[in-house]
C-alpha positions, 0 to 999 in steps of 0.5 A: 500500500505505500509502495503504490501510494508513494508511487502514485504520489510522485508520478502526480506530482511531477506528471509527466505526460504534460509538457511545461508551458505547452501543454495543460492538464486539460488538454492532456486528458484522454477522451477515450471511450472505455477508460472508466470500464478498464479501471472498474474491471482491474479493481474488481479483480484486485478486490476479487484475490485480495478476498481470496488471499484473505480467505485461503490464509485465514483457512491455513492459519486455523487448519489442524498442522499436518505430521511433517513425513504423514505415515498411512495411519496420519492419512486417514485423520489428516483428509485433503479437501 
Protein backbone atom coordinates (compact mmCIF):
# COMPACT_ATOMS: atom_id res chain seq x y z
CA UNK A 1 0.00 0.00 0.00
CA UNK A 2 2.69 2.66 0.37
CA UNK A 3 4.78 1.47 -2.40
CA UNK A 4 1.69 2.34 -4.52
CA UNK A 5 0.92 5.30 -2.93
CA UNK A 6 4.35 6.75 -2.96
CA UNK A 7 4.43 5.94 -6.29
CA UNK A 8 1.34 7.35 -7.33
CA UNK A 9 2.05 10.34 -5.30
CA UNK A 10 5.43 11.25 -7.12
CA UNK A 11 4.16 10.43 -10.69
CA UNK A 12 1.07 13.02 -9.74
CA UNK A 13 3.30 15.37 -8.86
CA UNK A 14 5.57 15.81 -11.36
CA UNK A 15 3.15 14.49 -14.30
CA UNK A 16 4.97 13.85 -16.90
CA UNK A 17 2.65 13.21 -19.50
CA UNK A 18 2.31 17.15 -19.59
CA UNK A 19 4.93 19.31 -21.35
CA UNK A 20 5.81 22.65 -19.14
CA UNK A 21 4.00 25.73 -20.62
CA UNK A 22 2.87 23.74 -23.97
CA UNK A 23 0.62 21.72 -22.95
CA UNK A 24 -2.30 21.85 -19.95
CA UNK A 25 -3.57 19.34 -17.94
CA UNK A 26 -6.99 19.93 -19.70
CA UNK A 27 -5.69 19.10 -22.89
CA UNK A 28 -3.67 16.06 -21.74
CA UNK A 29 -6.68 14.03 -20.64
CA UNK A 30 -7.52 11.15 -22.78
CA UNK A 31 -11.13 11.23 -24.14
CA UNK A 32 -11.03 7.73 -24.82
CA UNK A 33 -14.37 5.79 -24.55
CA UNK A 34 -13.68 2.91 -22.06
CA UNK A 35 -11.30 4.05 -19.77
CA UNK A 36 -13.91 4.24 -16.65
CA UNK A 37 -14.72 0.39 -17.67
CA UNK A 38 -10.91 -0.80 -17.76
CA UNK A 39 -10.26 0.64 -14.24
CA UNK A 40 -13.73 -0.90 -12.52
CA UNK A 41 -12.91 -4.18 -14.20
CA UNK A 42 -8.79 -4.10 -12.75
CA UNK A 43 -10.47 -3.08 -9.21
CA UNK A 44 -12.95 -5.68 -9.29
CA UNK A 45 -10.35 -8.48 -9.91
CA UNK A 46 -7.91 -6.75 -7.46
CA UNK A 47 -10.55 -6.90 -4.92
CA UNK A 48 -11.89 -10.49 -6.01
CA UNK A 49 -7.83 -12.13 -4.88
CA UNK A 50 -7.50 -9.81 -2.11
CA UNK A 51 -10.72 -11.70 -0.81
CA UNK A 52 -9.33 -14.87 -1.61
CA UNK A 53 -5.88 -14.35 -0.49
CA UNK A 54 -7.57 -13.30 2.81
CA UNK A 55 -9.79 -16.17 2.82
CA UNK A 56 -7.00 -19.28 1.85
CA UNK A 57 -4.72 -17.80 4.80
CA UNK A 58 -7.16 -17.46 7.16
CA UNK A 59 -8.14 -21.26 6.32
CA UNK A 60 -4.34 -22.06 6.53
CA UNK A 61 -3.90 -20.40 9.70
CA UNK A 62 -6.92 -22.23 11.53
CA UNK A 63 -6.40 -25.81 9.71
CA UNK A 64 -5.19 -28.63 12.34
CA UNK A 65 -0.98 -28.57 11.46
CA UNK A 66 -0.09 -31.88 9.42
CA UNK A 67 2.56 -34.57 10.59
CA UNK A 68 5.58 -33.12 8.83
CA UNK A 69 6.85 -37.46 7.00
CA UNK A 70 2.31 -38.50 7.38
CA UNK A 71 2.66 -42.38 7.77
CA UNK A 72 -0.51 -44.41 6.21
CA UNK A 73 -2.18 -44.07 9.66
CA UNK A 74 -1.95 -39.84 9.63
CA UNK A 75 -3.63 -40.05 6.45
CA UNK A 76 -6.85 -41.42 7.35
CA UNK A 77 -7.10 -38.43 10.34
CA UNK A 78 -5.42 -35.96 8.01
CA UNK A 79 -8.30 -35.78 4.51
CA UNK A 80 -7.48 -33.49 1.86
CA UNK A 81 -10.00 -31.44 0.92
Amino acid sequence: MALESGWSVTELGRQPWIVYGVMSVRDAVNPAPGLMTGLWLVLVVYAAMTVATVYVLRRLARGTAVPVAPQEADVRGYPVV
